[in-house]
N, C-alpha and C positions, 0 to 999 in steps of 0.2 A: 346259309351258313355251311350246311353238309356240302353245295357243290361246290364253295368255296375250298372247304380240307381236302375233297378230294383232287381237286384241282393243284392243290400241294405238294400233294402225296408222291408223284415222280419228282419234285426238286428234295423232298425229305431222302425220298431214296438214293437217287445219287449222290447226295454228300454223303449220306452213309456208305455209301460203295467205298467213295473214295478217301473214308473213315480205315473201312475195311481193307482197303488195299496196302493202306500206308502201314497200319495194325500187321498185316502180314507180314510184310517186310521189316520192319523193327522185333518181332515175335521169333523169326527167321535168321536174323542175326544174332540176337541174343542167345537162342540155343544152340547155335552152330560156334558160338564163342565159349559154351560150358562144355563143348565136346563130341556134340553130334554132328556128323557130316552132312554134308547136302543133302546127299544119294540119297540118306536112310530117311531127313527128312520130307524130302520130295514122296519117297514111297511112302510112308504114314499115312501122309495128310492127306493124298490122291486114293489111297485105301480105304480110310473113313469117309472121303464126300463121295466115293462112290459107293460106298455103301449108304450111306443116307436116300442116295438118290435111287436106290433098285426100287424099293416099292413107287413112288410117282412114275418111276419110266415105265415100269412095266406092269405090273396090277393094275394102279389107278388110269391104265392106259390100253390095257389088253386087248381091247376093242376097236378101239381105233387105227390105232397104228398099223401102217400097213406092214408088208413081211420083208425080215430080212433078209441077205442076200450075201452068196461069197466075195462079189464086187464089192458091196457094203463094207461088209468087216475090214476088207483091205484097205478102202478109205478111212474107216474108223481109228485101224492099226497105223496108217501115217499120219492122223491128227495126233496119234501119241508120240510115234517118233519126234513130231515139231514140238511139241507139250512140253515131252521129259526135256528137251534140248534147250527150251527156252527155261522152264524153270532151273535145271540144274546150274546152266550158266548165268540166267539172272541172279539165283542167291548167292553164286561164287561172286559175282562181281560184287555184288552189297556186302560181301564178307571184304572185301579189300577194300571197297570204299566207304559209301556210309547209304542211308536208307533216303534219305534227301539226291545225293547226286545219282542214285539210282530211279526214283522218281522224275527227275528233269531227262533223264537219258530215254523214258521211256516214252516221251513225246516224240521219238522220231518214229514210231512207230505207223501213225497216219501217214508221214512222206513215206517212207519202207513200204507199205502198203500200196501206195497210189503209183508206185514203181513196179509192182509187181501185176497189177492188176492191169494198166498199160503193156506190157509183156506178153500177160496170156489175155489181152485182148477182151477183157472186163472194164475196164475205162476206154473213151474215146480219147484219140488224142487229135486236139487240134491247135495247130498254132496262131491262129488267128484268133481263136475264140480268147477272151480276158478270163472265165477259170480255169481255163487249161493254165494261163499262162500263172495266175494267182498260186495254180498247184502247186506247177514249177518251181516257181521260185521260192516259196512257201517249204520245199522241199531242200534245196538246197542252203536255203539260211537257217533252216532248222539244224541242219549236219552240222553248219561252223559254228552254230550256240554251241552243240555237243563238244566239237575241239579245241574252243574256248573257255570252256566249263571242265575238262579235261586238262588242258597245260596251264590254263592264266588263273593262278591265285591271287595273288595280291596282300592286300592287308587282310586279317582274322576279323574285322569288324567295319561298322564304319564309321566310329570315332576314332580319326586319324591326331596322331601326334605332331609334333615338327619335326621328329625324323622321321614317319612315316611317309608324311605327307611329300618329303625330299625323295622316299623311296616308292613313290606312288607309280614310278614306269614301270614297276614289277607287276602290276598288273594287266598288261600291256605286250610282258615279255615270257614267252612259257618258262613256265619252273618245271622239268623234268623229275617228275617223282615217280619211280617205277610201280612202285606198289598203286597207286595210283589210274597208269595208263594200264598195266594187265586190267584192272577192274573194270576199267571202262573197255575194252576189249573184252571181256565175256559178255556186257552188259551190252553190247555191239551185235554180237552173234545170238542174244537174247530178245532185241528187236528185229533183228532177220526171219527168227523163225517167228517169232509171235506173229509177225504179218506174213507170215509163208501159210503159216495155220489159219489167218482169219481170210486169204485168199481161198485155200483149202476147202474151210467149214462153208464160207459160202457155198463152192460147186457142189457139195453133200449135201448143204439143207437144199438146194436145187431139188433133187433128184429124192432124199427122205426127210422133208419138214417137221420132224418130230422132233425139237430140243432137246428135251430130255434125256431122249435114247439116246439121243450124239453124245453130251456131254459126260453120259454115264459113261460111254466105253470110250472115251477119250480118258475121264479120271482110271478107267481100270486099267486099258493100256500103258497109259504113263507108270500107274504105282508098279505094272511089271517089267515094264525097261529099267525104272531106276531100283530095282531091285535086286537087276540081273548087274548093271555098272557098277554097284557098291558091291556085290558080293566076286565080280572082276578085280575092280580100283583098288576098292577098302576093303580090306580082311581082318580088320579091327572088330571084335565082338564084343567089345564095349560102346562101338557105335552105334549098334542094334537096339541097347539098353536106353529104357524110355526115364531113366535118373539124372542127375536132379528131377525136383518137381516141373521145373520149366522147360525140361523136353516135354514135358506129356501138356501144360498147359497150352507151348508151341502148337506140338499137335492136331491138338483140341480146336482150338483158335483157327488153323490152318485149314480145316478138315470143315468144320461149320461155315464159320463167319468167311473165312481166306477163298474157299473155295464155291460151296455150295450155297451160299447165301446170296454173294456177290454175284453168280449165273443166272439164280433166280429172279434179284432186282434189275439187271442187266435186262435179260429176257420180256421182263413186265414190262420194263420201260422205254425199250424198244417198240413194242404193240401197241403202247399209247403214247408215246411221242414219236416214232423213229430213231434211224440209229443216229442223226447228227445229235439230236439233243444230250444221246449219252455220250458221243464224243467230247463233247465240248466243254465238259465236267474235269476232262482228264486233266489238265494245268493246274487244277485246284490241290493238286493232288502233291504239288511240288512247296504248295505256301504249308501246309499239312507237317509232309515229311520232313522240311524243314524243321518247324517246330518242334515238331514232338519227338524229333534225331535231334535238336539240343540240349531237351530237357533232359530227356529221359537216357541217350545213347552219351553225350557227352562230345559230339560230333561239334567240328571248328567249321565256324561260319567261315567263307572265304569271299571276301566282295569282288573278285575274278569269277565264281562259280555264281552270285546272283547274275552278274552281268552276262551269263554266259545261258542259265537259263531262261532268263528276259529274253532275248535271241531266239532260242527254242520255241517256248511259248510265243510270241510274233508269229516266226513260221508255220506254227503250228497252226494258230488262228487263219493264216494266209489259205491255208489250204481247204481249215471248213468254210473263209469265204467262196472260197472256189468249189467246191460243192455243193452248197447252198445255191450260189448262183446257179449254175448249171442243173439243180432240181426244180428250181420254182420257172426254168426254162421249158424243163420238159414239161410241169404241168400245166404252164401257159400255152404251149400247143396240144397237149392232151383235153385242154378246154376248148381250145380253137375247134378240134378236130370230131366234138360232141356236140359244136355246134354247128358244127357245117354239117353235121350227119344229119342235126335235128331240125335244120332248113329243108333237106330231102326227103326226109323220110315222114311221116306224119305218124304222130305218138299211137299206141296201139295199145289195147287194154290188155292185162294180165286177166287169170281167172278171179281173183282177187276183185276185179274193180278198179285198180289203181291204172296208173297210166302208167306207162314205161318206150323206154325209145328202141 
């Protein structure tokens, strides 16, 4: 029965994550709706979870970790230029749109990635191979869910009338809504950098495998860029002001659960399942936001924008097949090639007593 719940315990956590994420974003809009700007909330939230996290990185770790470095910091310092950049422009665009079509927007983030990594030569690319090709494609039908989820609304529901149903090629035909496409345009440039940062964070935990510390001075750098942009942008000092109560409860939320909660179960659940299993979490993320951007935000369902993140989600999947594939490829020769060693070589005892090859 216990290995049973523990055996759970990463699918508990990551629907919590993607509890937590969607929670951020609806928390994030609503207080940027009572008056607080981005800037100031980005610096809050990235202030408190790096403060939560100084004692684990650094006490509870003092010994360990190895030392850091002026290289380092500089790497540290561009995880936060990407950070500030993503979040500031992720929550502007959820301020123009809603918490739901920001959610589906941020499944292109695995193709953004899988283009970048190809690039600087972190992916192979082959055209012959079927996940390359799964990527690929996987990548670009992800993009046209996005600009179908972007122009094609259609009907608000999908109990259609008999004039709707007459007017049902509107879904079909982009409706230019500006407010609209800017949204989806920061929310653009918001998966750009997210996957410029998670190319980034890889070549850094290369080089200093300590989570922790990474994460810490990526929340510190971030809260001091978007502190230095609002005190630039915004010279409103009533944006600073943590009033109403739902700025501070925003905050609060952003700074625990938004930030330092969701690195931590990320982190765990990566160490015991790998990263695809927390990939593959991320689409749930969209039935979520949906909902609780109807209930609670007042957000118009548009049956253009399901059909638009169905698309998304497809592509999306396309591409952890194509990863998938191309893992259980390399550990089927990495098993090949333990066995051919262990035809060669004849097992040899440890001090132990055990055998080993």
């Amino acid at each position: 029965m216990a290995m049973k719940m523990e055996g759970a315990l990463p699918y508990v956590g990551m629907i919590s994550n993607q509890f937590a994420q969607v929670g951020l974003m609806i928390v994030g809009k609503a207080a940027m709706s009572s008056g607080m700007t981005n800037f100031t909330f980005v610096f809050y939230s990235n202030l408190l979870a790096a403060l939560l996290l100084f004692l684990p990185a650094f006490l509870f770790q003092g010994s360990t970790r190895p030392p850091l470095s002026f290289s380092l910091i500089c790497g540290f310092f561009l995880l936060g230029i990407l950070g500030c950049t993503a979040q500031l422009t992720g929550y502007t665009g959820i301020n123009y749109t809603s918490a739901s079509f920001a959610s589906a927007m941020l499944n292109l983030i695995p193709g953004f990635t899988f283009l970048l990594a190809i690039t600087f030569r972190m992916e192979k690319l082959d055209l012959a191979s079927s996940s390359t090709m799964a990527k690929g494609i996987g990548t670009i039908v992800s993009i046209i869910g996005a600009f179908i989820a972007t122009l094609c609304k259609g009907p608000q529901n999908l109990t259609m009338s008999a004039s709707t149903r007459s007017n049902f090629r509107h879904l079909y035909l982009p409706q230019l809504d500006l407010t609209w496409i800017i949204g989806a345009a920061f929310l653009l440039v918001d998966c750009l950098a997210s996957s410029a940062f998670l190319v980034a964070q890889a070549s850094i935990l290369k080089i200093y495998p300590v989570e922790l510390v990474v994460v810490f001075f990526y929340f510190l750098f971030t809260a001091i860029l978007s502190a230095l942009v609002s005190l630039i942008v915004d010279r409103d000092i009533n944006a600073w002001m943590l009033t109403p109560d739902m700025r501070w409860l925003a905050v609060i939320y952003s700074g625990v659960f938004g930030s330092a909660f969701q690195v931590s179960v990320v982190v765990w659940c990566i160490r015991k399942k790998g990263p695809l299993f927390v990939a593959v979490f991320h689409p749930l993320g969209i039935v979520i936001a949906a909902a609780l951007g109807i209930i609670f935000l007042g957000d118009i369902f548009y049956v253009g924008s399901l059909v638009g993140w169905t698309i998304i989600v497809i592509g999306f999947y396309c591409v952890m097949w194509g990863k998938s594939k191309e893992m259980r490829v390399a550990n089927d020769n990495l098993a090949v090639n333990i066995e051919s060693r262990g035809d060669k070589a004849p097992l040899l005892e440890n001090g132990d007593g055990e055998a080993e090859i």
